[in-house]
VMD Tcl script that draws the C-alpha trace (Angstrom):
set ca {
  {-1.24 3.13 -5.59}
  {-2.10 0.71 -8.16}
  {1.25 -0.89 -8.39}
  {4.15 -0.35 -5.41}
  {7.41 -1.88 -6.74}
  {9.65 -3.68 -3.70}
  {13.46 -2.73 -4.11}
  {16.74 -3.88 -1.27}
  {17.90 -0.76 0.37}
  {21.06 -2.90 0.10}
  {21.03 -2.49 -3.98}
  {21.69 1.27 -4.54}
  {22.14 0.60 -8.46}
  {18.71 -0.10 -8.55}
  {17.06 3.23 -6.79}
  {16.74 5.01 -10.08}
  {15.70 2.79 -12.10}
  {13.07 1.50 -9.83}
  {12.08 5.43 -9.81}
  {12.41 5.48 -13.88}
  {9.65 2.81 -13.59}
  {6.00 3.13 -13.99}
  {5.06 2.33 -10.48}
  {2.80 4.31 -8.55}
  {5.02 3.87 -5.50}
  {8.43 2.26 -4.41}
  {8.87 0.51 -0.90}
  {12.31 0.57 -0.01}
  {12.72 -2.45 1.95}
  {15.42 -2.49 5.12}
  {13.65 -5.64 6.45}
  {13.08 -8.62 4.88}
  {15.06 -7.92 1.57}
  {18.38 -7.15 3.37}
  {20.19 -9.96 5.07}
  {21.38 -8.87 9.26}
  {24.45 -8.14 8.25}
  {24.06 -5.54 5.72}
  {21.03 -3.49 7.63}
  {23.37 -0.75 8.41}
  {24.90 -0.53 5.28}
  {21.56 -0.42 3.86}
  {20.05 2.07 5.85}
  {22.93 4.43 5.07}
  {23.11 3.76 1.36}
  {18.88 4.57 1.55}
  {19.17 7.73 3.91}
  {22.09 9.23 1.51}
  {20.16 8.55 -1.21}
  {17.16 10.10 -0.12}
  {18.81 13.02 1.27}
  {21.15 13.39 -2.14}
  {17.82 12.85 -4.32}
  {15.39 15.57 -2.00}
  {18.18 18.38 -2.71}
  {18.65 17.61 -6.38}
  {14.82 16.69 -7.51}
  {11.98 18.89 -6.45}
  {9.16 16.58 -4.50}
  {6.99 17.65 -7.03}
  {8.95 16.51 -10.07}
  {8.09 12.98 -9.53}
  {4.63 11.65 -8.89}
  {5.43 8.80 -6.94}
  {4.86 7.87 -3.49}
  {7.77 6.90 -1.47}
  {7.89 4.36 1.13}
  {10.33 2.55 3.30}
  {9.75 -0.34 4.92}
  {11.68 -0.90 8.35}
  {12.59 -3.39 10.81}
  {9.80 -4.31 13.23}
  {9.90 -2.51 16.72}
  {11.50 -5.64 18.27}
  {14.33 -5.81 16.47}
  {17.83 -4.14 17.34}
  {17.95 -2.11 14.21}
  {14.29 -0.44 14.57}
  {15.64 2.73 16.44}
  {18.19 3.31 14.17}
  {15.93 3.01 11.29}
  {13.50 5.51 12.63}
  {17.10 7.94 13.94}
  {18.31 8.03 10.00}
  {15.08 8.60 8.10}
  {12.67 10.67 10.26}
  {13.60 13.87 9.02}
  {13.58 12.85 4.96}
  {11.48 12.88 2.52}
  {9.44 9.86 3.05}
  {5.67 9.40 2.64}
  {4.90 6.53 4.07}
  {6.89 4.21 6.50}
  {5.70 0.63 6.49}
  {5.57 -1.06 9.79}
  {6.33 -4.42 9.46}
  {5.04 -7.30 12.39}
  {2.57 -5.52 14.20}
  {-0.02 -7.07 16.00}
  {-2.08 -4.70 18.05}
  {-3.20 -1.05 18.45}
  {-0.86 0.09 21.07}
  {2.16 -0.80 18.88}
  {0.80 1.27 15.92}
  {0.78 4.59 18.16}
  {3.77 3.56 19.75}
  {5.60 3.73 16.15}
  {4.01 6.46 15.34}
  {4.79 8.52 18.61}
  {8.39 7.31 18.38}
  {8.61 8.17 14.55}
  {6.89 11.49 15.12}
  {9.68 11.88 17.85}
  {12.60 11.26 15.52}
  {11.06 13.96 13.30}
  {8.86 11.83 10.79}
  {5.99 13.69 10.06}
  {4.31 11.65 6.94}
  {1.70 8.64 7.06}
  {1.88 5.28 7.69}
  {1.29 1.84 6.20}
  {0.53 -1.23 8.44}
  {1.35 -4.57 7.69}
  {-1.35 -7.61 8.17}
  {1.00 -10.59 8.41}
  {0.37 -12.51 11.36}
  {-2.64 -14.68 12.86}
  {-3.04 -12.51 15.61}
  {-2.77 -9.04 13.48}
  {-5.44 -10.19 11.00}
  {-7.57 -10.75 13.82}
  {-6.93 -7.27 14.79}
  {-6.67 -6.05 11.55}
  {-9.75 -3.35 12.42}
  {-8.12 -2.06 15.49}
  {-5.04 -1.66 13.71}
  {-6.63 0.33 10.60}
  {-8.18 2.90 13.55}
  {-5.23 3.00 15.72}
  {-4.25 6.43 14.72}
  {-5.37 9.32 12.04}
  {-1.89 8.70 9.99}
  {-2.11 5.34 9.13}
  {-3.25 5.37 5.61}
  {-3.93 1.88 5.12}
  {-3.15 -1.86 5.47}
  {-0.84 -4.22 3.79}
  {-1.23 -7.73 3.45}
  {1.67 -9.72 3.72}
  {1.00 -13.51 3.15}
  {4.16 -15.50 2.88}
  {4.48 -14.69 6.96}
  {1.12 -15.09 7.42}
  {0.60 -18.09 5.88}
  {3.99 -20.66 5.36}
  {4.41 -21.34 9.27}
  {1.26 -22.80 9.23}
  {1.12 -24.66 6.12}
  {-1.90 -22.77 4.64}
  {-1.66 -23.24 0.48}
  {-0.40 -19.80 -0.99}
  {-1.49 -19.40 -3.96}
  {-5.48 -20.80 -3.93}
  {-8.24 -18.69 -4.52}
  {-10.33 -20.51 -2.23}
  {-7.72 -19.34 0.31}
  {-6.91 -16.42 -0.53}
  {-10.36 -14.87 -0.73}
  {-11.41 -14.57 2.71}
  {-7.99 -13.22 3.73}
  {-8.05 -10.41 1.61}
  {-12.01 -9.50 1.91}
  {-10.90 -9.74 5.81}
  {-8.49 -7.08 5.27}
  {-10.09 -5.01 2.95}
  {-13.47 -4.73 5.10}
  {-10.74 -3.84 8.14}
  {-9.27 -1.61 6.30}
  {-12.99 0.29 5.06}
  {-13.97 0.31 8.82}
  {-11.90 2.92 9.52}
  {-11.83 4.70 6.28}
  {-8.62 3.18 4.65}
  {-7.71 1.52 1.56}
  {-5.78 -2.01 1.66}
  {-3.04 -3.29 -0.50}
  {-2.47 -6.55 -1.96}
  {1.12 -8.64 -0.67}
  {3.87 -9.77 -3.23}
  {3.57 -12.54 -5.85}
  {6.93 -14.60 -5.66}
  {6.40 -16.41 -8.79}
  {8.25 -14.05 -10.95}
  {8.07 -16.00 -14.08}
  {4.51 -16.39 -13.62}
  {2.42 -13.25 -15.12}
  {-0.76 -15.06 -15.47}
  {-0.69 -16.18 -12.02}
  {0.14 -12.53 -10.76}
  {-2.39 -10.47 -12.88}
  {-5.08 -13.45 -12.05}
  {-4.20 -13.04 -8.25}
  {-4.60 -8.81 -9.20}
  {-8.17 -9.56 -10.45}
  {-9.22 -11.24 -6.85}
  {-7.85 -8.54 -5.70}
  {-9.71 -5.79 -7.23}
  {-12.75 -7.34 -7.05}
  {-12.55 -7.58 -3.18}
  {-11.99 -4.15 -3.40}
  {-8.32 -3.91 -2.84}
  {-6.38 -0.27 -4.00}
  {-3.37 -2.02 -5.90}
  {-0.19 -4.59 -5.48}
  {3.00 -5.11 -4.47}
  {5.72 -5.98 -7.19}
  {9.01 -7.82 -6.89}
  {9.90 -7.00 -10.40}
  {9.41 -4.07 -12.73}
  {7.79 -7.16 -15.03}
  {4.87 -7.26 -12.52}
  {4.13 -3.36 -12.89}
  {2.42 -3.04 -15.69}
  {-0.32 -6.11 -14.56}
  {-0.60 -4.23 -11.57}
  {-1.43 -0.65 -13.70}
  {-3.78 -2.48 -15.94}
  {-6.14 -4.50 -13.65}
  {-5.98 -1.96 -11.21}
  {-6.49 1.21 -13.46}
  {-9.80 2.25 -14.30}
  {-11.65 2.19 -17.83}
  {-12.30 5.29 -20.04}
  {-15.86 3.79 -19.28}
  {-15.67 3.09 -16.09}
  {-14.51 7.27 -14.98}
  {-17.30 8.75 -17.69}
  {-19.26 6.75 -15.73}
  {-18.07 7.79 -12.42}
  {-18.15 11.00 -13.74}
  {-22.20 10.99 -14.82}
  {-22.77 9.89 -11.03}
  {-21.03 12.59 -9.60}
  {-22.66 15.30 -11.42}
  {-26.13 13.73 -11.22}
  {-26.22 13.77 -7.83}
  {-24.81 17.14 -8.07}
  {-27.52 17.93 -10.03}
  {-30.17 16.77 -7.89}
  {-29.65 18.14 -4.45}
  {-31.56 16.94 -1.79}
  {-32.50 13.16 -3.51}
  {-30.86 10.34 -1.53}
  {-31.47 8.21 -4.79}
  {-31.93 8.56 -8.18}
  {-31.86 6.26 -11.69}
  {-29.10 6.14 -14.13}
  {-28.86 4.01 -17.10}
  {-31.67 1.53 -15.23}
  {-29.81 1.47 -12.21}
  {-31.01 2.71 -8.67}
  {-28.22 5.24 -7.55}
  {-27.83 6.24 -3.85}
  {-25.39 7.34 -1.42}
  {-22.94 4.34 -1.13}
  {-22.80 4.65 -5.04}
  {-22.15 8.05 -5.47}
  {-19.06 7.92 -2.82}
  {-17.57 5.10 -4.85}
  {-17.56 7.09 -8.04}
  {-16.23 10.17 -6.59}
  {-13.24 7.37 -4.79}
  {-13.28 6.11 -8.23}
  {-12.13 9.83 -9.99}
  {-10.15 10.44 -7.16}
  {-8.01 7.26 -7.65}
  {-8.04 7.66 -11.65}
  {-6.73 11.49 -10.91}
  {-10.08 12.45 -13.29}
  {-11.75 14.64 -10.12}
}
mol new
graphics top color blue
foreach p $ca { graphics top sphere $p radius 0.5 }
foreach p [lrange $ca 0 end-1] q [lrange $ca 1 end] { graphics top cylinder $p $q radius 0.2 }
display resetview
């Protein structure tokens, strides 16, 4: 998921196109994007949707991931959320708020109850749940991964948004979290829409730290998101030469390529590498 495009369950003329897009994933949003009002409106416009689109278009006719994100598990519109979109085609619901273990099987037992059977996504977006943010990532064998989300982590306490120097250890917090238990992390949302070199420079932290892909508010931001967070026809030949070196050489635990000591940890990034670029 190099790119995972935001849309309001609450704006129905937009499903499509956000599908038409070139995002790896959309995150159908029934929390923060839709005001209290209009959450069940929203959820109903979303589960119609979803159950109109799953009898018309094949699963396998689209390549993107879908995700909807819900209303935390203290909030009078969480059980309904689960009730309406357990049993449709969802991959990923994105648990908003959560701050500790227990709560992530919790969702999941009560999700798996109301008939959801696909992964989930855990947001990091609190003081207390980036402490956790490890036990979180291992709570259960269907969370996927680990979202970052840093306007509520980081405006009630006055912490600068948008600096590098702050930004950094967040996100290499999150992302080691995340590789504890064998999951990828994703970047949060850039609110600066009219601000693309600020977005794709925030991307490159990002990848360098190690993080899968980003969040988009607008289709503009897509695109960065592809680019910094694709890989080079370099980069997978090179992946590529790993893997079938150390194919090649059973038995070594390290070998040289191109001057460079190869071993294990090496050799599982390039294989994550072709895996991610869909060249395996």
């Amino acid at each position: 998921m190099k790119s995972k495009l935001f849309v309001p369950a609450s704006r129905p003329e937009l499903f499509e196109k956000a599908m038409a897009s070139e995002a790896d994933a959309i995150s159908f949003d029934l929390e923060d994007a839709v005001a209290p009002d209009r959450k069940p409106e929203a959820r109903a416009l979303l589960a119609d949707w979803l159950a109109r689109r799953a009898a018309a278009v094949p699963a396998a006719a689209h390549p993107k991931k879908i995700i909807v994100r819900i209303n935390a598990a203290d909030t009078p519109w969480y059980a309904d959320d689960l009730a309406a979109l357990g049993r449709l085609p969802v991959d990923l619901l994105n648990v908003p708020k959560t701050e500790d273990a227990d709560a992530v099987r919790r969702a999941i037992e009560q999700a798996t109850a109301a008939g959801f059977r696909g992964g989930f996504l855990v947001n990091v977006e609190t003081p207390r749940g980036l402490a956790r943010a490890a036990g979180l990532a291992a709570a259960h064998e269907r969370v996927r991964g680990l979202q970052l989300g840093l306007a509520d982590l980081f405006e009630p306490l006055g912490i600068e948004r948008y600096a590098p120097e702050t930004l950094r250890p967040v996100l290499l917090a999150v992302r080691l979290a995340a590789g504890a238990a064998g999951k990828y992390a994703l970047d949060a949302a850039y609110p600066r829409v009219q601000d693309p070199e600020g977005f794709r420079a925030e991307a490159r932290l990002s990848r360098s730290l190690g993080l899968l892909g980003k969040s988009c508010i607008h289709p503009s931001q897509v695109a960065i998101a592809n680019e910094v967070f694709g890989f080079s026809s370099e980069e997978i030949e090179h992946a590529r030469r790993v893997v079938a070196e150390s194919r090649a050489r059973p038995g070594v635990g390290a070998f040289l390529l191109d001057g460079r000591m190869i071993d294990a940890p090496f050799v599982r990034r390039a294989r994550d590498v072709l895996l991610a670029a869909g060249a395996g």
